[in-house]
C-alpha positions as CSV (number, residue, x, y, z in Angstrom):
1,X,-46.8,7.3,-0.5
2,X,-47.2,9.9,-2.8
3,X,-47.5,9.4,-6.6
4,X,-44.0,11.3,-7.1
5,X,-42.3,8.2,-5.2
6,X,-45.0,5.7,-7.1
7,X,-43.3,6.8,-10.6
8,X,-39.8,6.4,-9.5
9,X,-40.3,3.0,-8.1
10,X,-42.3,2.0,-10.9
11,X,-39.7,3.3,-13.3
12,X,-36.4,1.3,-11.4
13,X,-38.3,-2.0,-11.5
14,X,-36.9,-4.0,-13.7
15,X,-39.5,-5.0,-16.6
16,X,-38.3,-8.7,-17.4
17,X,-37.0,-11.7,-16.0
18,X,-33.9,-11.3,-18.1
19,X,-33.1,-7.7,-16.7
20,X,-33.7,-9.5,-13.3
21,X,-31.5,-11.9,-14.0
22,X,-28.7,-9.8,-15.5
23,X,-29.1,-7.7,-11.9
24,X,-28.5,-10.7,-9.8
25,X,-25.4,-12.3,-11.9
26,X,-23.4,-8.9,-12.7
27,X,-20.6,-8.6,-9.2
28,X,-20.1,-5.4,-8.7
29,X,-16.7,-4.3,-9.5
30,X,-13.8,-3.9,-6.3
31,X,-11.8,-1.2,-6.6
32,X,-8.1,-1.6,-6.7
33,X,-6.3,-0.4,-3.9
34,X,-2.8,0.5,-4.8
35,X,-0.1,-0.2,-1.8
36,X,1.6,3.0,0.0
37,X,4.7,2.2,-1.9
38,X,3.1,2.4,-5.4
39,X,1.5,5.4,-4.3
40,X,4.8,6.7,-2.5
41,X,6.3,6.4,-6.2
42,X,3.8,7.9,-8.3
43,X,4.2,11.1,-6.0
44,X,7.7,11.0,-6.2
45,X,7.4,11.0,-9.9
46,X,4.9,13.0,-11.6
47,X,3.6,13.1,-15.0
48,X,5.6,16.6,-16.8
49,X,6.0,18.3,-13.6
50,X,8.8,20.8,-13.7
51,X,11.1,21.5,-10.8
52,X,11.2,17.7,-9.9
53,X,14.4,15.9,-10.0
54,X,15.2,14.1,-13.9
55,X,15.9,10.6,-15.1
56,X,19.3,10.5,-14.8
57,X,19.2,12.2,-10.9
58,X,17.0,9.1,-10.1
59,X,19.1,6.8,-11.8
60,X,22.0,7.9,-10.0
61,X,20.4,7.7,-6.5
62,X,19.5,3.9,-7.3
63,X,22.6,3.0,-8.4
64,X,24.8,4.9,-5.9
65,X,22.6,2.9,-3.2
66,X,22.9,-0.3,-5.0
67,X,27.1,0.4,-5.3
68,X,27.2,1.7,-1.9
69,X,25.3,-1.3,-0.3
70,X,27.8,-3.8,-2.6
71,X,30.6,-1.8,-1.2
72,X,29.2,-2.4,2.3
73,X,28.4,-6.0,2.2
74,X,31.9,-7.0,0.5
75,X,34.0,-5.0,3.1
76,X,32.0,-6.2,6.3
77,X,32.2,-9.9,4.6
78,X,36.1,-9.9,3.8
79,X,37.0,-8.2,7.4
80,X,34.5,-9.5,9.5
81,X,32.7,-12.6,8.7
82,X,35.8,-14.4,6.6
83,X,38.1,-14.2,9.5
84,X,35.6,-15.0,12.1
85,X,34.8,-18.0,9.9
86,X,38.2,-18.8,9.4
87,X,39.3,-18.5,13.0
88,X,36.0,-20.9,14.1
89,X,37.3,-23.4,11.5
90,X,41.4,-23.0,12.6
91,X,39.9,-24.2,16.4
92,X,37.3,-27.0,15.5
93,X,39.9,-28.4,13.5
94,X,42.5,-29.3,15.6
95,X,44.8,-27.2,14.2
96,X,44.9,-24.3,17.3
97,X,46.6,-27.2,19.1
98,X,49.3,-28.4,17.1
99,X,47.7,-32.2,16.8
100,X,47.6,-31.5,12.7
101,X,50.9,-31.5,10.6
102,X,51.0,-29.3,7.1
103,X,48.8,-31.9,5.3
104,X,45.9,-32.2,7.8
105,X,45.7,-28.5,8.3
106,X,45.5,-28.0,4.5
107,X,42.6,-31.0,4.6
108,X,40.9,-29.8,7.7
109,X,41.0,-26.2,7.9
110,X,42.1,-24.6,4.4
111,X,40.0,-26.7,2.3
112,X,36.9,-26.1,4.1
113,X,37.6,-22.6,4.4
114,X,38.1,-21.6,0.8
115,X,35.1,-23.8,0.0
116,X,33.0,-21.3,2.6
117,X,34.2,-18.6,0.9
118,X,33.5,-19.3,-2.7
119,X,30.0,-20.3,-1.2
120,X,29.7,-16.5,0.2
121,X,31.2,-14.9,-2.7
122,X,28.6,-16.7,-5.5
123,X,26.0,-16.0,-2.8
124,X,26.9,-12.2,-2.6
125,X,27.3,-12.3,-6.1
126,X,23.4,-13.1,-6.6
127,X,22.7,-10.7,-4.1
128,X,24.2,-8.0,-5.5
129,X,22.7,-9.0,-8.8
130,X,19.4,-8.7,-7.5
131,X,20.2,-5.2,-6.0
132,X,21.4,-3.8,-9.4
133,X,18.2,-5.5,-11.2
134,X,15.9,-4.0,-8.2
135,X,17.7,-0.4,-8.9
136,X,16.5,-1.2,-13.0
137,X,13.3,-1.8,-12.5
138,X,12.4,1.5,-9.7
139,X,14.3,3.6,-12.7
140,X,12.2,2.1,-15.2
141,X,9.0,2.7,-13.2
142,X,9.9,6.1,-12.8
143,X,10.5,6.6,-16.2
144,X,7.3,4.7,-17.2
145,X,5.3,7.0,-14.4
146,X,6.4,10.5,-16.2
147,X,6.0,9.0,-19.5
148,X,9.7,9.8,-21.1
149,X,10.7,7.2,-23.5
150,X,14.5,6.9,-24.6
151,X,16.1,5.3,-27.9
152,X,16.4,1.4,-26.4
153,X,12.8,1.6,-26.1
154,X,12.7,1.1,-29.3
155,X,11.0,-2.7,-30.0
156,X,13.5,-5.0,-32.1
157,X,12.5,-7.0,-34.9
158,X,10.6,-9.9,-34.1
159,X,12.0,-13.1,-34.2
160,X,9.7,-15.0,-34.9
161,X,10.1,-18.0,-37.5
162,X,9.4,-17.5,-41.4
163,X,6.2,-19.5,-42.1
164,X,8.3,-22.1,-44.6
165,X,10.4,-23.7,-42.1
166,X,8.8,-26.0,-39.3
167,X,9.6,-27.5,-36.1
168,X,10.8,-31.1,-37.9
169,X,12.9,-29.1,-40.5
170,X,15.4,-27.8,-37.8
171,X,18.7,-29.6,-37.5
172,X,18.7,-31.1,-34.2
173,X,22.1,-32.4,-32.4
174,X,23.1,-35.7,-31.4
């Protein structure tokens, strides 16, 4: 060895035990790895760039999809799966055959039917919900990616209580 490598190794050695010991119990940090679609965002939207497509472009791309795709799944459901549903119901019933008069059609096939389809409408209903408050949160990312703030970014007041009134002092209903 020659005394240039000596130096060095005697100058990286740790002098203490407690230097030794804060070696051994520091983890080294993991880098975060951001998914493809993070990454696919933050190159759609850059930081000031000029020449890229505003706010309000992106905002109407998201919500045109989320309309469109509301559109889509209302139509195929009232023309397609309603009457299929309704038709399977009509022949399980009994009522294809004539065996049911006015009353036991209403009870076995009308009832049943109109109780399917206020369970598919509630259930589009959250679906579509969820596609309009998916479409708020990419425009807000985007927004939050080049940095632009708007006047409902504002923070409200807080509403927090005044430090007078307690928890025992609020009316409570019976």
């Amino acid at each position: 060895m020659s005394t240039q490598t000596l130096e060095k190794t005697e100058t990286t050695a740790p002098t203490s035990t407690a230097a030794a010991a804060k070696k051994t119990t520091a983890k080294p940090v993991k880098e975060q790895k951001h998914s493809k679609l993070r990454t696919g965002w933050r190159r759609l939207a850059p930081k000031k760039e000029t020449g890229r497509f505003s706010i309000v472009v992106w905002a109407g791309f998201f919500r045109a999809i989320v309309l469109l795709t509301d559109y889509l799944l209302a139509f195929i459901t009232a023309m397609v799966i309603i009457p299929l549903l309704g038709a399977w119901l009509h022949q399980q019933s009994g009522a294809s055959r004539g065996a049911l008069n006015a009353d036991g059609t209403i009870a076995m096939w009308l009832m049943p039917l109109l109780f399917l389809v206020a369970l598919l409408a509630a259930g589009e209903i959250v679906v579509m919900r969820g596609m309009w408050r998916w479409a708020t949160r990419m425009i807000a990312k985007i927004r939050d990616a080049r940095g632009e703030t708007t006047g409902a970014d504002v923070t409200p007041k807080s509403t927090t209580r005044p430090t007078n009134q307690s928890k025992t002092n609020r009316k409570r209903s019976k």
